[in-house]
C-alpha positions as CSV (number, residue, x, y, z in Angstrom):
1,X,32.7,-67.6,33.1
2,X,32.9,-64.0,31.8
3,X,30.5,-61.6,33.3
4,X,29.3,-59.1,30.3
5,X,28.0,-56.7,32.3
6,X,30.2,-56.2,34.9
7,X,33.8,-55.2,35.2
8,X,35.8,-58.0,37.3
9,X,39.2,-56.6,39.1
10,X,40.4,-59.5,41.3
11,X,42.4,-58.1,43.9
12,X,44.5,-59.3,46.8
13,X,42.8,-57.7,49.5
14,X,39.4,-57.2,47.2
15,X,37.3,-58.6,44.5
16,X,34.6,-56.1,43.1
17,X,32.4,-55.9,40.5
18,X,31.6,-52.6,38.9
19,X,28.9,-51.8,36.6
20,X,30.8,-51.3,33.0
21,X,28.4,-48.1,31.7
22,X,26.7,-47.1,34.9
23,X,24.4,-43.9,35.3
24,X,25.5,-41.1,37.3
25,X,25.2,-42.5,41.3
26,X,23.2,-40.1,43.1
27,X,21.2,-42.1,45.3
28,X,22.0,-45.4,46.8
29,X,20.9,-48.4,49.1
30,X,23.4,-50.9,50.1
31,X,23.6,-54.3,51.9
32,X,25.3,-57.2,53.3
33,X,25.4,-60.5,50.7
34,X,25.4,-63.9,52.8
35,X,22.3,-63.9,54.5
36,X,20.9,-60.9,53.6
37,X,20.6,-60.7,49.5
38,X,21.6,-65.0,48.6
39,X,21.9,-67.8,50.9
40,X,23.4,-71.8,50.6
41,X,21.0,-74.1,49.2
42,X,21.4,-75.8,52.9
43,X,23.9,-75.0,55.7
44,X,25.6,-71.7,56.3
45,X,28.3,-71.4,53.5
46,X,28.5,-72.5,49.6
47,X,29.9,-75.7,48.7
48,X,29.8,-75.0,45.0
49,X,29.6,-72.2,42.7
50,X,26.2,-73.3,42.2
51,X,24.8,-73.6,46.3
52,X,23.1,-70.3,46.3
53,X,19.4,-68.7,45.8
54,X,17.5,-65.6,46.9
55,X,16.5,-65.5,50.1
56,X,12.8,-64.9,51.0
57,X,10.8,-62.8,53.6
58,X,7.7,-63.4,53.4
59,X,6.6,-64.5,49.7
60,X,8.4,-62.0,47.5
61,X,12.3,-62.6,47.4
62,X,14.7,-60.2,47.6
63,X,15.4,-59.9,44.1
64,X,11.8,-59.5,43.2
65,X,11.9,-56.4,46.2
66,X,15.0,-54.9,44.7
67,X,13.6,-54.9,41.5
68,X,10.4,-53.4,43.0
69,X,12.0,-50.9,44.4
70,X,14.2,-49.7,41.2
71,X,11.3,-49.8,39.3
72,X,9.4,-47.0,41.8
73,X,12.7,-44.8,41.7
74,X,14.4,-45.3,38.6
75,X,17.9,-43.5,39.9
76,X,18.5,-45.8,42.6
77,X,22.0,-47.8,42.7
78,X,22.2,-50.5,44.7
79,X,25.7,-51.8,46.2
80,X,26.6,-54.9,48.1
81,X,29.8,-54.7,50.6
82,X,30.3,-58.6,51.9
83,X,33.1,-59.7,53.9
84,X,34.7,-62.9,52.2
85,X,37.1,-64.6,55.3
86,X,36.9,-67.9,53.3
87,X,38.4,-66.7,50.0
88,X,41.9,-65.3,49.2
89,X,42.6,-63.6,45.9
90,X,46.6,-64.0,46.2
91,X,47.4,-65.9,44.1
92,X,44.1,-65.6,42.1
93,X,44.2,-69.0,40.9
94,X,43.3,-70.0,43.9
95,X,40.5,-72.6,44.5
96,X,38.6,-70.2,46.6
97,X,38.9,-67.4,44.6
98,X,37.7,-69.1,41.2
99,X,34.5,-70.5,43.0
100,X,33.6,-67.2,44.2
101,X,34.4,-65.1,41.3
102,X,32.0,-68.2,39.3
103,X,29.5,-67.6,41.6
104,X,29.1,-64.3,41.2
105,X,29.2,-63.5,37.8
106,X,26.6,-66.5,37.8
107,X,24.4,-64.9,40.0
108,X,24.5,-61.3,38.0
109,X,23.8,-63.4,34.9
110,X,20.8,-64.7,37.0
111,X,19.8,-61.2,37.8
112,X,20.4,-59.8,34.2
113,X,18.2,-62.6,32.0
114,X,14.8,-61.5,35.3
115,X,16.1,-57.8,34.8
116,X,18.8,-56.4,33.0
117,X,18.0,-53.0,34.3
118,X,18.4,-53.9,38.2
119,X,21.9,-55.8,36.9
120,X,22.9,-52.9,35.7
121,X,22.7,-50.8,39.1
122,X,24.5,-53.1,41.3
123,X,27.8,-52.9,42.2
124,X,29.7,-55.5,44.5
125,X,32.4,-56.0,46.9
126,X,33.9,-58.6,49.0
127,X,36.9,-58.6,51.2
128,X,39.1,-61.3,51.1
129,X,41.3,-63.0,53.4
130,X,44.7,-62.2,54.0
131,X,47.3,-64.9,52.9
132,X,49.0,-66.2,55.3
133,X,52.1,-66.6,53.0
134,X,51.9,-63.4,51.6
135,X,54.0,-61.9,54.7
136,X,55.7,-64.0,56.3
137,X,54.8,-65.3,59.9
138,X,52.9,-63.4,62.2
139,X,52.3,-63.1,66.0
140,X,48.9,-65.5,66.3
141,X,46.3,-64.4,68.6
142,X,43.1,-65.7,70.1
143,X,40.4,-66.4,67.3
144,X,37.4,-64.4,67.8
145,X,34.0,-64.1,65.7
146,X,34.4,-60.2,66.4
147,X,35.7,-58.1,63.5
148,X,37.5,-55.5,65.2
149,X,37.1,-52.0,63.9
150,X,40.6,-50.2,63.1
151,X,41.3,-47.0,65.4
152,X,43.9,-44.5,65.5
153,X,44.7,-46.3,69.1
154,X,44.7,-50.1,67.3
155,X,45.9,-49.7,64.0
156,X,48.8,-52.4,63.1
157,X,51.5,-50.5,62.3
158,X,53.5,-53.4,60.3
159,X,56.1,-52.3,57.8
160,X,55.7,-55.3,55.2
161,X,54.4,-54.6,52.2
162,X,54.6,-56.2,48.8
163,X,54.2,-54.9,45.0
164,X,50.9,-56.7,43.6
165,X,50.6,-55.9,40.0
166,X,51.7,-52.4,40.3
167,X,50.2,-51.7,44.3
168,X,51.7,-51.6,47.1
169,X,49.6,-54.5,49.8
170,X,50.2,-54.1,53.3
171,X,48.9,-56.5,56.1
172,X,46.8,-53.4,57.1
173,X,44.8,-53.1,53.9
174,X,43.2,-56.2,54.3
175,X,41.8,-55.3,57.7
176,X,41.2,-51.3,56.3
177,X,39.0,-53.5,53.7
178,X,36.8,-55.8,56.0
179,X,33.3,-54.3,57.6
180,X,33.1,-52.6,59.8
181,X,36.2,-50.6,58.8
182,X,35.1,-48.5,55.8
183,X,37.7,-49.3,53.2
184,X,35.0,-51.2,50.6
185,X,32.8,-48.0,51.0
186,X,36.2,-45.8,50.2
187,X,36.7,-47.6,47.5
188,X,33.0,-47.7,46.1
189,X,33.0,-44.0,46.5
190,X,36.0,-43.8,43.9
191,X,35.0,-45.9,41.8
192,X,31.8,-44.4,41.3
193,X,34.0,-40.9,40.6
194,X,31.7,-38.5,42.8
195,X,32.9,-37.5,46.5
196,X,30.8,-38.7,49.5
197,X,29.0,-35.4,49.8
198,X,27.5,-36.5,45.9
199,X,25.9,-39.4,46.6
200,X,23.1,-40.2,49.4
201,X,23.0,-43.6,51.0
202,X,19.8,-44.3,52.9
203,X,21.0,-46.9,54.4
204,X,22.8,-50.4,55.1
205,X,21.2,-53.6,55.5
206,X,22.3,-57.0,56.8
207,X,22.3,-59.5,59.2
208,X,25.2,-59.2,61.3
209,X,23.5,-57.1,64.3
210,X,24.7,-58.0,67.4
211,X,21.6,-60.3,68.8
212,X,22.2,-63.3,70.4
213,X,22.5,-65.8,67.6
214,X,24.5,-63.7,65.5
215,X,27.7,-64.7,64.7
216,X,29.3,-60.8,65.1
217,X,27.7,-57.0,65.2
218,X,29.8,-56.1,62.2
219,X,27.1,-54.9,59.9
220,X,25.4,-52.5,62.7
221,X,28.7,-51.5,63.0
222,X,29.8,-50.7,59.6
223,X,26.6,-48.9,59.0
224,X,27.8,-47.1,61.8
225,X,31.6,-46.4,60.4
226,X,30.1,-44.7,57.1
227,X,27.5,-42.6,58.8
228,X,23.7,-43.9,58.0
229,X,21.0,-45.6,59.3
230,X,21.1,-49.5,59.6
231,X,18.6,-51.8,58.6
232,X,18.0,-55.5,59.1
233,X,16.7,-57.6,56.4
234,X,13.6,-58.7,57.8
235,X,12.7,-55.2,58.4
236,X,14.1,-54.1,54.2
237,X,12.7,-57.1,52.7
238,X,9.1,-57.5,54.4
């Protein structure tokens, strides 16, 4: 399913969708997808391409607030950074990979038959799961719900890399990708061709905080990595 207004780059370590004739990005407000902007029809994760709708707080759903919100400040972008550990995008005929790509471009088609306007300003990305064919066997560790964030002092330094279509993939990029690391923002910042000092973010928004029934703090913590205020969604989307 082809999503007209939207440039799709499917990536090993990243699938994103970029606005194709966006305005100039100024002024931004981002969040978290899963459980912040969409959520399953029932359980925690999508079983189909199809298993989603707009979450509510309250009576007005979030799309409804978002476009709300453009419609009071006309220069706002708004940009969605979502880890994806269930999907990998090498090879991209993967199973995972089609279903999620379908289910995005089905939910900016949503968005762009309510209001074209808002499906304009939104940019997305997810990172995806690292293959574990794509280098070979590695040491296993202890599974964790924590996303670890990548320091100078815990950076892997793994030599394997592979040519992808022209890049060069290391094991290290898909962690550099994954919240709260800052590697979706990097690349958001390229894309939108302005340096960081450009463009103002007010904030980040998701669900991932740290409380007790949350499954990691890695939204806090990303806001965190790129330097503004964090928000969660029933405080946004009241």
């Amino acid at each position: 399913m082809s999503q007209s207004s939207h440039k799709l780059s499917v990536l090993p370590h990243l699938i994103k969708w970029i606005p194709k004739n966006p305005t100039a990005v100024k002024k931004v407000i981002s969040f978290d997808l899963d459980h912040t902007i969409i959520k399953p029809v029932q359980g925690r994760f999508s079983r189909t391409s199809d298993d989603w709708l707009f979450m509510k707080y309250g009576e007005i759903d979030t799309l409804e607030k978002l476009s709300n919100y453009l419609n009071a400040s006309p220069d706002l972008h708004f940009v969605l950074f979502s880890n994806q550990g269930g999907v990998v995008s090498e090879p991209k005929t993967t199973k995972s990979c089609i279903k999620h790509v379908d289910k995005i471009n089905k939910i900016l088609k949503h968005i762009s038959d309510i209001d074209s306007n808002l499906c304009d300003r939104i940019w997305i990305y997810c990172a995806t799961k690292k293959p574990a064919s794509l280098f070979g066997k590695t040491k296993s560790t202890k599974s964790s719900n924590k996303v670890n964030k990548i320091t100078k002092n815990n950076t892997d330094t793994a030599t394997k890399q592979k040519i992808i279509d022209g890049r060069i993939i290391t094991p290290e990029l898909f962690d550099i990708m994954r919240k709260p690391n800052r590697g979706m923002f990097d690349e958001f910042i390229k894309d939108a061709g302005d340096g960081a000092d450009s463009i103002s973010v007010s904030f980040y928004c998701g669900d991932a905080a740290g409380r007790p029934n949350d499954f990691s703090d890695s939204d806090k913590a990303f806001a965190d990595t790129i330097g503004v205020p964090f928000k969660l969604p029933e405080e946004f989307f009241r």
